[in-house]
C-alpha positions in Angstrom: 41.0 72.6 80.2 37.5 73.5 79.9 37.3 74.9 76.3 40.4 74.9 77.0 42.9 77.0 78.4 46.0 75.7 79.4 46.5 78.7 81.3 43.7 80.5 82.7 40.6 81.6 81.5 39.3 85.6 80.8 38.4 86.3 84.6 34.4 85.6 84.6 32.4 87.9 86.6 32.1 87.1 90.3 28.6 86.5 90.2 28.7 83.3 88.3 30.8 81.1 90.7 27.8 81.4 92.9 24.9 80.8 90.1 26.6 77.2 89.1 27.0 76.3 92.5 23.6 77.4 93.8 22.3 75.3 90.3 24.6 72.4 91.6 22.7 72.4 94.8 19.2 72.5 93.4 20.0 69.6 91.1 21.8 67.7 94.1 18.4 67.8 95.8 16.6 67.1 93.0 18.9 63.7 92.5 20.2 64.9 89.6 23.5 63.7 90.4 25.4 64.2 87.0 23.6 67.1 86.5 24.6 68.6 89.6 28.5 67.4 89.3 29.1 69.0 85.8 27.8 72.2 87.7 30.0 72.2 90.4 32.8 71.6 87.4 31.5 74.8 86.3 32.1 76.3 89.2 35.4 74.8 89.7 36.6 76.2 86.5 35.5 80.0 87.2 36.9 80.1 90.9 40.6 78.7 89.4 40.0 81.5 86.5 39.2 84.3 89.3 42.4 82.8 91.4 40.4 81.5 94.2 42.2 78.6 94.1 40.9 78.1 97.9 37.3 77.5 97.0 37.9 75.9 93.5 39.8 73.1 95.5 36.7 72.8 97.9 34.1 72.8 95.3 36.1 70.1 93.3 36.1 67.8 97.2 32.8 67.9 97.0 31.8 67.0 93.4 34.3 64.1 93.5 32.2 63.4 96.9 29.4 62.7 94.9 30.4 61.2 92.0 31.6 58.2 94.8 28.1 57.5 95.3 26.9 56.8 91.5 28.1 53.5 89.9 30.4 53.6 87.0 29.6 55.0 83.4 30.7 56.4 80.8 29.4 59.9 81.7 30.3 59.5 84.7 34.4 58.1 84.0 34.5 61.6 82.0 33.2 63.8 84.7 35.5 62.7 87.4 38.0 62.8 85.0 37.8 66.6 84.1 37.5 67.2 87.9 40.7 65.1 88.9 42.4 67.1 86.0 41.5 70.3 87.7 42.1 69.4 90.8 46.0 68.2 89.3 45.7 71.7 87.7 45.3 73.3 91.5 47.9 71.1 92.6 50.3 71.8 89.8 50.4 75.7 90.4 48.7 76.4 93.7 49.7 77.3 97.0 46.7 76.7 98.9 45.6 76.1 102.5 48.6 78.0 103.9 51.2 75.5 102.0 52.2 74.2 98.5 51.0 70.9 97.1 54.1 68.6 95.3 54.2 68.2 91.9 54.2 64.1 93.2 50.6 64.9 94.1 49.4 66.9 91.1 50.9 63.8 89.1 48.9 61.1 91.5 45.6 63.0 90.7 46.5 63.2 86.6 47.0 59.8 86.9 43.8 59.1 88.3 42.4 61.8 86.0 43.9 59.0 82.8 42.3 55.5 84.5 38.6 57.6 84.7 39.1 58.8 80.8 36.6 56.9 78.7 37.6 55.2 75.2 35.1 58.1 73.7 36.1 61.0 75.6 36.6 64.8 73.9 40.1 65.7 72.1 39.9 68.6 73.8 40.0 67.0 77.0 42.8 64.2 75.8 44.6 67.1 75.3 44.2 69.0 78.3 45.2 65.8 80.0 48.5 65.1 78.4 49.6 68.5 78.6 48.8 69.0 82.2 50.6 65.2 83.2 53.5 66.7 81.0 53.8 69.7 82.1 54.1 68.5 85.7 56.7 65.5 84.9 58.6 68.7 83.1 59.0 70.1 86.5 60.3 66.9 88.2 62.7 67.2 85.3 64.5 64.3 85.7 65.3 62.0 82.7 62.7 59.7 83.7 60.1 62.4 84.0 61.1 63.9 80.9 60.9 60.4 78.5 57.4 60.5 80.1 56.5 63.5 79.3 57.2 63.2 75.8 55.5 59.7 75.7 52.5 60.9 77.1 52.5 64.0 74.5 53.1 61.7 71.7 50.8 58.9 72.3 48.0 61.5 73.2 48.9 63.3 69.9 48.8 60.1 68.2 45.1 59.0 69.1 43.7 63.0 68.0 45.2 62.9 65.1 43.9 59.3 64.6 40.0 60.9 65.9 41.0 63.6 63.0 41.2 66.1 65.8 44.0 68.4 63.7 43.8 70.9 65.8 43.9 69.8 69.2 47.1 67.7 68.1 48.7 71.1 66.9 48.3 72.3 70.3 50.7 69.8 71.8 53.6 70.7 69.7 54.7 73.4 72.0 54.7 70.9 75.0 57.0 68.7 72.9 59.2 71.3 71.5 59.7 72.4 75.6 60.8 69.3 76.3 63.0 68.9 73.3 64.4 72.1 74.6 65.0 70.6 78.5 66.5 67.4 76.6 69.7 69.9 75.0 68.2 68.8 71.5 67.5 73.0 70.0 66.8 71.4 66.6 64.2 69.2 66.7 62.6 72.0 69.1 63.2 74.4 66.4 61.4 72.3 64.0 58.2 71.5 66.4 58.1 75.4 66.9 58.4 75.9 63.2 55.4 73.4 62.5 53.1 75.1 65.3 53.5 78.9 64.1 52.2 77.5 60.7 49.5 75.7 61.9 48.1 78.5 64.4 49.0 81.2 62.0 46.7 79.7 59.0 43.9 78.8 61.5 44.1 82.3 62.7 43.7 83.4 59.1 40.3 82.5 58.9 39.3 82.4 62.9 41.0 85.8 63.9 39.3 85.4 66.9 39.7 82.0 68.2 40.9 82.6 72.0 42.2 78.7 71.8 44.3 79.6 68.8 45.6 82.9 69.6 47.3 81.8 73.6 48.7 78.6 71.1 50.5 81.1 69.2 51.5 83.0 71.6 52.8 79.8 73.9 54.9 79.2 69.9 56.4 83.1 70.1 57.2 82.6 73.9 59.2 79.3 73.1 61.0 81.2 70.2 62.1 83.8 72.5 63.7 81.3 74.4 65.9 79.7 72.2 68.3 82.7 72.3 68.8 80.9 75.6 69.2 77.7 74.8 71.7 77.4 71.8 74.7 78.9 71.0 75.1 81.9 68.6 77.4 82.3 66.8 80.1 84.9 67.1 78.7 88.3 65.7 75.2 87.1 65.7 74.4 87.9 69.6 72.9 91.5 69.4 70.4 90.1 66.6 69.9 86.8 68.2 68.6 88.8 71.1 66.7 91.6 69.5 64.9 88.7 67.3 63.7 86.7 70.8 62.7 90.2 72.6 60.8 90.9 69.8 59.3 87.2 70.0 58.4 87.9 73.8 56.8 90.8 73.3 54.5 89.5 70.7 53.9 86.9 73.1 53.0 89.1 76.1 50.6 91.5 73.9 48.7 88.0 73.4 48.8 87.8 77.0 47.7 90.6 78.4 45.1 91.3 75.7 43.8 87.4 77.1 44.1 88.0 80.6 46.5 84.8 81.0 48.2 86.3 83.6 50.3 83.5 84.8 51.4 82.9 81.2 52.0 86.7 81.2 54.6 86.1 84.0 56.5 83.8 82.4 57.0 85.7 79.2 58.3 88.4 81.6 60.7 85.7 83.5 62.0 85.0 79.7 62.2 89.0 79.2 64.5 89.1 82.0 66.8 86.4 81.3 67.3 87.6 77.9 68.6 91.2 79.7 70.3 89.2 81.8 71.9 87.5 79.0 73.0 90.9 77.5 73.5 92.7 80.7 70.8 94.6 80.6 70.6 93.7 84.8 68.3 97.3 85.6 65.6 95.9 82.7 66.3 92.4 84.0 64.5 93.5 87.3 62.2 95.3 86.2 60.7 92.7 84.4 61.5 90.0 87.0 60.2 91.8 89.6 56.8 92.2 87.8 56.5 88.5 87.3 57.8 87.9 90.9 54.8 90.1 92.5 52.0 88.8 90.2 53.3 85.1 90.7 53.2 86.3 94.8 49.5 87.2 93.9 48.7 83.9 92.4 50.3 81.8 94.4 52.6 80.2 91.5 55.0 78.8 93.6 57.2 77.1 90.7 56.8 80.4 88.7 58.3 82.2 92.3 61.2 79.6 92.5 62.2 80.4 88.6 62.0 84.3 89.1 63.6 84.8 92.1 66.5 82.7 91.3 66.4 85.2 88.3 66.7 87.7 90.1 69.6 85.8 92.4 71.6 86.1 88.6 71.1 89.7 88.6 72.1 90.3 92.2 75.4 88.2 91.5 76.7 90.1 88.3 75.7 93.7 90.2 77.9 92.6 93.0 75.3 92.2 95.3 76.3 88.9 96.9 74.3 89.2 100.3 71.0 89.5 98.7 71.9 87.3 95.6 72.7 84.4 98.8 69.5 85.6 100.2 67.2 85.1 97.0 68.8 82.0 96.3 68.1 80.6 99.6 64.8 81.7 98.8 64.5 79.6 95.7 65.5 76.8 97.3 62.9 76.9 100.0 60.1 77.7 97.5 61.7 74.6 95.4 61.5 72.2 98.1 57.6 73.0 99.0 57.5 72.2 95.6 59.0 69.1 95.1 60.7 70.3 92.2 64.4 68.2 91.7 65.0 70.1 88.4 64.5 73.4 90.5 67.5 72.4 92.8 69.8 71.6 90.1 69.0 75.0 88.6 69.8 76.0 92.2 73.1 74.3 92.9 73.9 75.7 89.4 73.4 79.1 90.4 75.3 78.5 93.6 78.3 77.6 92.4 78.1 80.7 89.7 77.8 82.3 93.3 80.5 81.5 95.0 83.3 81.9 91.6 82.1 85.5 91.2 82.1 86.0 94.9 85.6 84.8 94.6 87.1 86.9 91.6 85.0 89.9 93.6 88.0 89.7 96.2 85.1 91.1 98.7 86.3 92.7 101.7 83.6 90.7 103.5 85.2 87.6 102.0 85.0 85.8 104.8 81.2 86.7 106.2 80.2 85.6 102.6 82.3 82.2 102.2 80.1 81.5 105.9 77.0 82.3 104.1 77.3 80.1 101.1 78.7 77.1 103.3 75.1 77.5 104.9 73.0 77.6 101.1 75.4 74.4 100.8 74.0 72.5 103.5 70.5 74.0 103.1 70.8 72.5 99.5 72.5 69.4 100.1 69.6 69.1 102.7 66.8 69.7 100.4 69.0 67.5 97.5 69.1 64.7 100.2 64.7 64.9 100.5 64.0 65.2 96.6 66.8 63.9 94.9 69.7 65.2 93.1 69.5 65.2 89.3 71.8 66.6 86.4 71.6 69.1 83.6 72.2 68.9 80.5 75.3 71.0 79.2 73.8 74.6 78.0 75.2 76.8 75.8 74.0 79.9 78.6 73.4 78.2 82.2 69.9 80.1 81.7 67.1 78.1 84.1 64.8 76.0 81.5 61.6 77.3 80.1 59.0 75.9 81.7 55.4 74.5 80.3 52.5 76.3 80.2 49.9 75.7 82.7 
């Protein structure tokens, strides 16, 4: 992540996609190969930050391209490294070309990204790395992809700290603590969280203004406000439980906004509306996932769509508005197969089967039309189940979908 975000960068002017790549040119003809390549990364970097994920893809073709003609170094190991990671990065979130890349192909080109690292490379970009690879084994979100996310977070962490790279090793305890969260085990991702806030909080101290540090702690306050999701409270202690993640979230999203990380921004707002839904608070609920649903519609976050709209799928359901909760859903599920996302169906079928009780206890004079119409999300999931994979959940205290790692 360039210097660094996991997210995305400030927007850079317009202008300067066009200055690195008419510099990458020049030194291309000039032989300058290297030269030329970390240009075009560059480049890469500032379209993906502007959300033209169309010619960020292109421009990262043609480095790789060249890179294929120089023999193997060091330098060079590192370069086509950071432009496989980018190119994951694209994969990861992206719809482009007309169509979503799988999560199975963002992996293959992380992987690739890890065999070109050298011994000597950055922590920042060890970093980057792992939580990228992470991130998209987190959206597989089977138990497979899950133990290897957290292997690839810990041994990653283990070689910064072991470079002295403190803070670059901070940075991955949110990625951990996420997963801890997907694996039913609240505590330890309670602790991880705990650890983080200090961390980012003291740096912040004396670097008020370190960009890096400040989406950190905001990725800390967004995890926070999830945990109201995630464990159960107990008996008394909802209200205050939920007032204490809002407050989390909105912490988080003043971060956000003030850092123009607008897809983190949308997840924060997915969050804000689960914890309405959670409290029946179903007009905020869509307000807020409607927001994220039209900026993740802008940015071609397919994942991000999946999440919200089966958000909003929830709300539909407890307003008695089975047709379009079937429709949303159905929705969801399409978006989650382009995705390749297993974990994304089982969120799904979980949702379904909410679906069709509530539809039941509704006793809904179009009973019968309805029943029809879930039979047919049935077979469109068991379809989709049958391509990717079925996999489980882990028992939660609030059926809430998972929270899902930063970009």
């Amino acid at each position: 992540m360039e210097a660094r975000p996991r997210a995305e960068q400030t927007v850079p002017p317009s202008h300067l996609v066009g200055d690195q790549t008419r510099a990458a040119t020049h030194w291309q003809a000039a032989g300058r190969t290297e030269v030329a390549v970390a240009h075009y990364l560059a480049a890469v970097r500032e379209a993906a930050a502007r959300g033209d994920a169309r010619r960020a893809y292109g421009l990262t073709e043609q480095a790789l391209m060249l890179l294929d003609q120089r023999p193997v170094s060091p330098s060079q190991g590192l370069l086509r490294a950071q432009l496989l990671l980018e190119r994951g990065r694209l994969q990861w979130h992206g719809a482009l070309l007309g169509s979503a890349f799988t999560l199975q192909e963002a992996l293959a080109s992380l992987e690739a990204a890890k065999a070109s690292l050298p011994d000597d490379a950055p922590p920042e970009v060890v970093e980057q790395l792992a939580a990228a690879t992470a991130g998209v084994c987190y959206d597989v979100g089977d138990q497979g992809a899950l133990q290897r996310a957290l292997a690839e977070l810990q041994e990653s962490s283990h070689r910064l700290v072991q470079a002295g790279a403190i803070l670059p090793a901070a940075r991955l305890l949110n990625d951990q603590a996420a997963v801890y969260m997907r694996l039913d085990d609240p505590v330890r991702a309670t602790y991880l969280l705990s650890q983080a806030h200090e961390r980012f909080e003291t740096h912040l101290r004396q670097h008020p203004e370190d960009a890096m540090a400040l989406a950190e702690l905001a990725e800390t306050k967004h995890l926070l406000a999830r945990l109201p999701l995630h464990v159960q409270v107990p008996p008394g202690r909802e209200e205050e439980s939920a007032v204490r993640g809002w407050e989390q979230a909105r912490d988080a999203e003043n971060i956000y906004q003030r850092l123009g990380q607008h897809r983190e921004l949308t997840r924060v707002w997915e969050t804000m509306g689960r914890l309405a839904i959670q409290q029946r608070h179903l007009e905020v609920a869509q307000e807020r996932l409607m927001a994220a649903r039209n900026l993740q519609q802008q940015l071609g976050d397919v994942a991000g769509l999946a999440r919200s709209t089966a958000a909003l799928a929830d709300v539909c359901m407890l307003a008695g508005q089975f047709d379009h909760a079937v429709a949303l859903l159905a929705d969801s599920i399409t978006l989650n197969v382009n995705k390749g996302s297993p974990i994304g169906l089982a969120f799904n079928r979980q949702a379904l089967g909410a679906l069709a009780k509530a539809a039941v206890q509704a006793h809904s004079p179009d009973a019968e039309r309805l029943r029809g119409a879930l039979a047919d999300l049935e077979n469109r999931l068991v379809q989709a189940e049958s391509v990717l994979g079925r996999v489980g959940l882990p028992e939660e205290a609030s059926g809430q979908t998972m929270t899902p790692l930063r970009a």
